[in-house]
C-alpha positions in Angstrom: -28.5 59.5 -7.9 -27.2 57.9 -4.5 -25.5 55.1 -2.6 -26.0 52.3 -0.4 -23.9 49.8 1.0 -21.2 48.6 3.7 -19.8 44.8 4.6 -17.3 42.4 6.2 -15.8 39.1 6.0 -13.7 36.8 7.6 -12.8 34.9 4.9 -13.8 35.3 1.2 -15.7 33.5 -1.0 -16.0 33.1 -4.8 -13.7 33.7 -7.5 -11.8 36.4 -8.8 -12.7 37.5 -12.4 -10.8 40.1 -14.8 -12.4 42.9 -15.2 -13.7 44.0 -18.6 -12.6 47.8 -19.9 -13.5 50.3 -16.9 -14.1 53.2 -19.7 -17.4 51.4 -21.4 -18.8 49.7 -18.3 -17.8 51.6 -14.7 -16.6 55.0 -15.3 -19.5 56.0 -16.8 -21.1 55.1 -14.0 -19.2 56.0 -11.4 -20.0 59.5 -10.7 -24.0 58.7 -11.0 -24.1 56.0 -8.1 -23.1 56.7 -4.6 -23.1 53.9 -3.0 -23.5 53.5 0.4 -20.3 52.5 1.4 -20.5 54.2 4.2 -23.4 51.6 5.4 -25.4 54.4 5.3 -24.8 56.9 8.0 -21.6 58.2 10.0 -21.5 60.0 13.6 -19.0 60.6 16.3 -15.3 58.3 15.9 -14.6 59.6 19.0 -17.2 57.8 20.8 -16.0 55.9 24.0 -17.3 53.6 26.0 -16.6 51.3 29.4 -14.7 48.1 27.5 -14.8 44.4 28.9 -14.4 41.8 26.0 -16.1 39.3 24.3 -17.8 36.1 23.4 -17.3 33.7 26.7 -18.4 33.6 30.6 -15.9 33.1 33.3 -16.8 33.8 36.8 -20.0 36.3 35.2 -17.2 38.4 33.1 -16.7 38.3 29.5 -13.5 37.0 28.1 -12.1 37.6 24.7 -11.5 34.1 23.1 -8.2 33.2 22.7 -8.1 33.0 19.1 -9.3 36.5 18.3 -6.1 37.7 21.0 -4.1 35.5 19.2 -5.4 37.1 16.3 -4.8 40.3 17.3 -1.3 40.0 18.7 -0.2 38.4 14.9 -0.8 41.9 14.0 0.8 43.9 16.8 -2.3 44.6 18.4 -2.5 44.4 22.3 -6.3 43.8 23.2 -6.8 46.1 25.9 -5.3 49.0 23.9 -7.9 47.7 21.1 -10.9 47.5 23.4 -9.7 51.3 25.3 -9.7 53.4 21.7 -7.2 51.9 19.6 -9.4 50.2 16.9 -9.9 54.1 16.2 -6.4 54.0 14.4 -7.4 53.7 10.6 -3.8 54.4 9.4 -3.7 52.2 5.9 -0.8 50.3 7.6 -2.9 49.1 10.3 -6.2 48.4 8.5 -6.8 45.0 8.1 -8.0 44.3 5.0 -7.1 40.3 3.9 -10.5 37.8 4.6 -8.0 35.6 7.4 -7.9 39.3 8.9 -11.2 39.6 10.5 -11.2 40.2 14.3 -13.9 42.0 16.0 -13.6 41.7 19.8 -16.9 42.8 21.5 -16.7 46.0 23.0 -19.6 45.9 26.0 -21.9 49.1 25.9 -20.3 50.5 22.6 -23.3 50.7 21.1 -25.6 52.5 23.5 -28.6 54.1 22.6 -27.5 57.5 21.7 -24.6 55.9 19.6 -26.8 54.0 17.6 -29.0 56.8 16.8 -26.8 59.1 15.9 -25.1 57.5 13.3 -25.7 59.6 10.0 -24.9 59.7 6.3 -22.4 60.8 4.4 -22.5 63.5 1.7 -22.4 60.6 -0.9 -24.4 62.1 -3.8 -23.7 63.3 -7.3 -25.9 64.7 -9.5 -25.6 62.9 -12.9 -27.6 59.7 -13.9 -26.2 58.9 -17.2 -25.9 55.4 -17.2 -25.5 54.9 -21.6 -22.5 53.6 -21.1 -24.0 50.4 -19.3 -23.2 46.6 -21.4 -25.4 43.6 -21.2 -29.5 44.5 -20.7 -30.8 47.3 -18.6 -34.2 48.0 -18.5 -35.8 51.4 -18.8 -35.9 53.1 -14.8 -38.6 51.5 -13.2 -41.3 54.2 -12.2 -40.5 55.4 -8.2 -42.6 53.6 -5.6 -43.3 55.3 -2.3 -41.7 53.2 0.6 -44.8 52.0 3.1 -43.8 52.1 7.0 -43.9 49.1 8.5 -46.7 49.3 11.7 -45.0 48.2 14.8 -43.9 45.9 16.7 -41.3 45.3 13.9 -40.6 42.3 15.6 -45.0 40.7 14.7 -44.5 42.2 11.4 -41.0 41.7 10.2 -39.4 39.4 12.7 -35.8 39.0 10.8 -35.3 42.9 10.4 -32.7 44.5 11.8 -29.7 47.0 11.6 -26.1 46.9 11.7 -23.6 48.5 13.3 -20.4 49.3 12.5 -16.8 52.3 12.5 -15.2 52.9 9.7 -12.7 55.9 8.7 -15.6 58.3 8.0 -17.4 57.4 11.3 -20.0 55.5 12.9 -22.3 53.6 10.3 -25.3 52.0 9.9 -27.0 49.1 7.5 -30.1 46.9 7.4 -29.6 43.4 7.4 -32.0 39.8 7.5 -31.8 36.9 10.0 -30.9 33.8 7.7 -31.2 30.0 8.1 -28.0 27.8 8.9 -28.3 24.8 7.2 -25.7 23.2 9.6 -27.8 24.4 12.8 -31.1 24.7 11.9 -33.1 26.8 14.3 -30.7 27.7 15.7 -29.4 30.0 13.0 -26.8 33.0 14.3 -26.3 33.8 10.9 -26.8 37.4 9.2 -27.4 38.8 5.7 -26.3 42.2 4.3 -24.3 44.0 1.8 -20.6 43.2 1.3 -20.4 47.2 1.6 -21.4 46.8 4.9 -18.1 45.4 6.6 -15.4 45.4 4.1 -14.3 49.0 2.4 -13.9 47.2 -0.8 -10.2 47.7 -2.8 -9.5 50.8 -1.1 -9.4 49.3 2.6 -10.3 46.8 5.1 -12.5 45.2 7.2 -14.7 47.5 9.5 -14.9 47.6 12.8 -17.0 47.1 15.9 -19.5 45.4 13.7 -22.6 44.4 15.5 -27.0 43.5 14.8 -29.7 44.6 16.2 -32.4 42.8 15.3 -36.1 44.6 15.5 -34.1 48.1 16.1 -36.7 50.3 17.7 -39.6 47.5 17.5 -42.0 49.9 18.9 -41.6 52.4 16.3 -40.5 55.1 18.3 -39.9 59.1 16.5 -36.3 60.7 16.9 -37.4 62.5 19.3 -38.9 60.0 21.8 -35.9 57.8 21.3 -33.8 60.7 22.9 -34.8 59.0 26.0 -35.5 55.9 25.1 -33.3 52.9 27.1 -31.0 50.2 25.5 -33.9 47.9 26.1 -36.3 49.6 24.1 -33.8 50.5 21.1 -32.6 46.7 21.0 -35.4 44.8 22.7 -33.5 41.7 21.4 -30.0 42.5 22.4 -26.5 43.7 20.6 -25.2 40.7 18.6 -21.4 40.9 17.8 -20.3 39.6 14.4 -17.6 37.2 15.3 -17.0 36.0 11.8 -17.9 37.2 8.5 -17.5 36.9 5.1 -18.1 38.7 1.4 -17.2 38.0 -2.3 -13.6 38.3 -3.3 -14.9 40.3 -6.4 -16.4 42.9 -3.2 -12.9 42.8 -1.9 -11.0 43.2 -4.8 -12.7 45.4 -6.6 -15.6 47.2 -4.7 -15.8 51.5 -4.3 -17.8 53.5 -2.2 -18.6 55.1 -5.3 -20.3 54.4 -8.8 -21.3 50.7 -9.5 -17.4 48.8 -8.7 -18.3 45.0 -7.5 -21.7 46.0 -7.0 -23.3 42.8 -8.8 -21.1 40.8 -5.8 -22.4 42.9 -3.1 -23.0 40.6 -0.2 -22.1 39.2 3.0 -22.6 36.9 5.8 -22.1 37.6 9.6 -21.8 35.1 11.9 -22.6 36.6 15.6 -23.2 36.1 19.1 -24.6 38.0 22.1 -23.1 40.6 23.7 -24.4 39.7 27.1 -25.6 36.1 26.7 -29.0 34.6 25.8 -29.4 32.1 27.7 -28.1 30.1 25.3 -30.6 30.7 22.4 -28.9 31.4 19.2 -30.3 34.5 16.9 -32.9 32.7 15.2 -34.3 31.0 18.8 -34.3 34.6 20.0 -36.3 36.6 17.2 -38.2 33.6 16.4 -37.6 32.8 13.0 -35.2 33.5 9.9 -35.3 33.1 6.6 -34.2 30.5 3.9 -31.6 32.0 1.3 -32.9 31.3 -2.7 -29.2 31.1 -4.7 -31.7 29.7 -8.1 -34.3 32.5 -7.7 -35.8 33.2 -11.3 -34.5 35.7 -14.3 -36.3 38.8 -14.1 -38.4 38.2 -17.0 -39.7 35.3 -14.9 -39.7 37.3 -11.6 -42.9 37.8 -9.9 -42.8 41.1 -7.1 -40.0 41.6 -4.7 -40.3 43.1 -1.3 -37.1 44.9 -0.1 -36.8 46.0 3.5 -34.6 48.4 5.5 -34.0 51.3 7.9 -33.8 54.3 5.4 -31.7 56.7 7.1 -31.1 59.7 4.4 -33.8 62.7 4.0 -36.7 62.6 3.7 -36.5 59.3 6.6 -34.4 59.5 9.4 -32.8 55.9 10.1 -35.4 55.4 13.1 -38.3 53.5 11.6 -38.6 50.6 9.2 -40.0 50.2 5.9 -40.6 48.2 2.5 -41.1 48.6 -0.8 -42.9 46.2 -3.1 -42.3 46.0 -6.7 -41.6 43.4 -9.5 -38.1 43.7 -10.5 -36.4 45.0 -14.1 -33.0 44.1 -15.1 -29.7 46.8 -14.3 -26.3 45.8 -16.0 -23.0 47.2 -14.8 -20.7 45.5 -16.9 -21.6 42.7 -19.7 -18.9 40.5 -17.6 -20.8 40.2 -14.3 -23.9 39.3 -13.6 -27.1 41.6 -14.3 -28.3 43.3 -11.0 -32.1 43.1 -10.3 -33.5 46.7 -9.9 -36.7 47.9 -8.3 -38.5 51.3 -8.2 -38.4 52.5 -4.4 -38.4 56.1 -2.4 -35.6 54.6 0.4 -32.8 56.1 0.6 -29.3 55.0 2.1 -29.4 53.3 5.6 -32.0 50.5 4.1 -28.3 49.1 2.8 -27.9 45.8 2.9 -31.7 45.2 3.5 -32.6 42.0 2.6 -35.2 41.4 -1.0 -37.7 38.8 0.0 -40.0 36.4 -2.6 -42.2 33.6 -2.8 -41.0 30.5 -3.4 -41.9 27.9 -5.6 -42.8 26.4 -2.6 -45.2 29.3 -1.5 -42.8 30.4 1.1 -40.8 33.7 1.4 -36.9 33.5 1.0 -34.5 35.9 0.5 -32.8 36.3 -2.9 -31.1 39.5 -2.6 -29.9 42.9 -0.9 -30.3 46.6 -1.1 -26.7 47.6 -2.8 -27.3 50.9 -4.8 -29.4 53.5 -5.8 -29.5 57.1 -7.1 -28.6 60.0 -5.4 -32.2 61.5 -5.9 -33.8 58.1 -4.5 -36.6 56.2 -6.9 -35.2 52.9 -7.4 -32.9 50.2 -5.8 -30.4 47.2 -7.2 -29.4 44.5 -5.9 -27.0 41.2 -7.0 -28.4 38.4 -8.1 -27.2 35.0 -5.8 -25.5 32.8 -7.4 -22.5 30.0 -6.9 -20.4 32.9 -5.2 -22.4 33.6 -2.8 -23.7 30.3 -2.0 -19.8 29.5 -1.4 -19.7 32.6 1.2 -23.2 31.3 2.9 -21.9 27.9 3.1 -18.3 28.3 4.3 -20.0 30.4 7.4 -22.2 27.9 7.8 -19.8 25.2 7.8 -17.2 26.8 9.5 -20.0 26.9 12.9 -21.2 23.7 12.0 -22.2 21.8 15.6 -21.5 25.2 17.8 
């Protein structure tokens, strides 16, 4: 079996629940999942790159907002040692890890072409798939379904698509993540959805760093090799957004692992973000075009209809370059007969499709998003994701509020 997953938050969202006995529900588990905790792929730490700061013109320079140096400094941090290599220091005294903690001061040209295409995954996997020691109702393994490539340009087929970005202790990572609505700025949404696994290490560490979107990564649908000379406008026709705020579950926080199926069922996140370089003042959504409604009441799985989940698969046999989808009705996965039962779907993609967002039809006849890629087996052939619920309506509204009229 195999992983997928990586996160952050800036504040966190939900409520804390005990955890039942580890022995009957996790443990059992947790050498058959490897989840990608690791966001999916890792490269070169040692990456540098020309640093101005963030978020904020003056006199055609970027300036790193007061409150994120303030931020910093509260935790011994001076910015330009930050922004000049030393958000590279991961000692466990230094990672910040509490949701008040998030900073992510924008790095210019970090993420340059090369970077973002060499980020790789881990050596997650394990071999065992016994998962008999699951509570609550799983449904027999759903039957594999080969992932279809989506034709280019990504951005005429599958306008809120996009990757993230981000460093962690293991390397340079990579997600897939969904433009969402804001329902305090509508269209004018900056708003992102994608695995909790995505920015925060879970109970083991802190908040990642460096985290950033691309939406419509490689919209042309370019091979590895022609991207070796591809430009930064042709990998991220849309620009490099920098999360300046985000936010997962305190269950993801508390109790999520990069391995086996810990918080899993509260595997989400929201990321606020803004341009690297300026948009002329368009937000996200005014930039891609559109972004999708979230569904926190989307139906049981006995009442489910299909799903379509969407990512950037980045493990063998795919390569992290192109985007694709998988469409399936979902069956029921349970973890732990204390949290909520995971929705599961048969699916070839592999880690790096992470934090991709599930898309249905509404009662409405609309598409809206009611979940993400979380886990999956080592050997590939089916994906889970958490159902959304009150905890992570709280995290999508207290991002939303918190950039209420900006």
């Amino acid at each position: 079996m195999r992983s997928i997953r990586p996160s952050s938050t800036a504040r966190r969202g939900g409520t804390a629940r005990r955890r039942t006995s580890p022995v009957l529900a996790v443990v059992a588990l947790a050498s058959a999942f490897a989840l990608t905790a690791t966001a999916c792929e890792s490269g070169d730490t040692g990456a540098s790159a020309d640093t101005s700061a963030s978020a904020g013109a003056d006199d055609g320079k970027l300036k790193i907002p007061d409150d994120i140096r303030d931020r910093l400094k509260e935790h011994g941090i001076d910015i330009d040692k930050w922004k000049n290599g030393a958000w590279k220091n991961w000692d466990k005294d230094d990672w910040l890890r509490e949701a008040q903690d998030y900073v992510n001061p924008i790095i210019e040209d970090l993420w340059d072409p090369d970077r973002m295409r060499d980020a790789e995954q881990p050596d997650q996997g394990v071999d065992e798939s016994d998962i008999s020691g699951d509570q609550g109702v799983t449904d027999p393994t759903p039957e594999p379904v080969q992932a279809e490539a989506v034709s280019p340009s990504y951005h005429a087929n599958a306008p809120t698509a996009g990757k993230v970005f981000f460093d962690s202790p293991e390397g340079t990572m990579v997600c897939s993540a969904t433009v969402v609505q804001d329902p305090a700025n509508p269209g004018k949404s900056n708003m992102v959805w994608t695995a909790g696994h995505c920015v925060h290490a879970g109970k083991k560490g802190g908040w990642y760093r460096n985290i950033a979107f691309v939406p419509s990564y490689n919209d042309s649908g370019q091979s590895a090799t022609e991207l070796e000379s591809a430009t930064k406008e042709e990998v991220a026709p849309y620009g490099v957004w920098w999360g300046d705020w985000a936010q997962t579950s305190d269950q993801w926080i508390e109790q999520g692992g990069s391995t086996g199926g810990d918080g899993a069922s509260y595997d989400f996140a929201v990321i606020h973000v803004t341009p690297e370089k300026g948009s002329d003042g368009k937000s996200l959504e005014e930039t891609v075009g559109s972004a999708l409604p979230v569904d926190f009441d989307a139906p049981a799985v006995p009442e489910a209809k299909e799903m379509t989940a969407i990512g950037y698969p980045a493990a063998a046999p795919y390569d992290g370059q192109t985007l694709h989808r998988c469409q399936a009705r979902p069956g029921r996965l349970s973890l732990s007969a204390s949290d909520p039962t995971m929705y599961r779907i048969g699916c070839s993609m592999t880690a790096g499709s992470s934090g991709g967002g599930w898309v249905a039809t509404g009662s409405d006849g609309k598409p809206a998003l009611v979940s993400n890629t979380s886990i999956g087996p080592v050997t590939s052939g089916w994906l889970a994701g958490p159902r959304l619920g009150d905890e992570a309506k709280g995290v999508y509204d207290s991002v939303s509020e918190k950039f209420a009229g900006q």
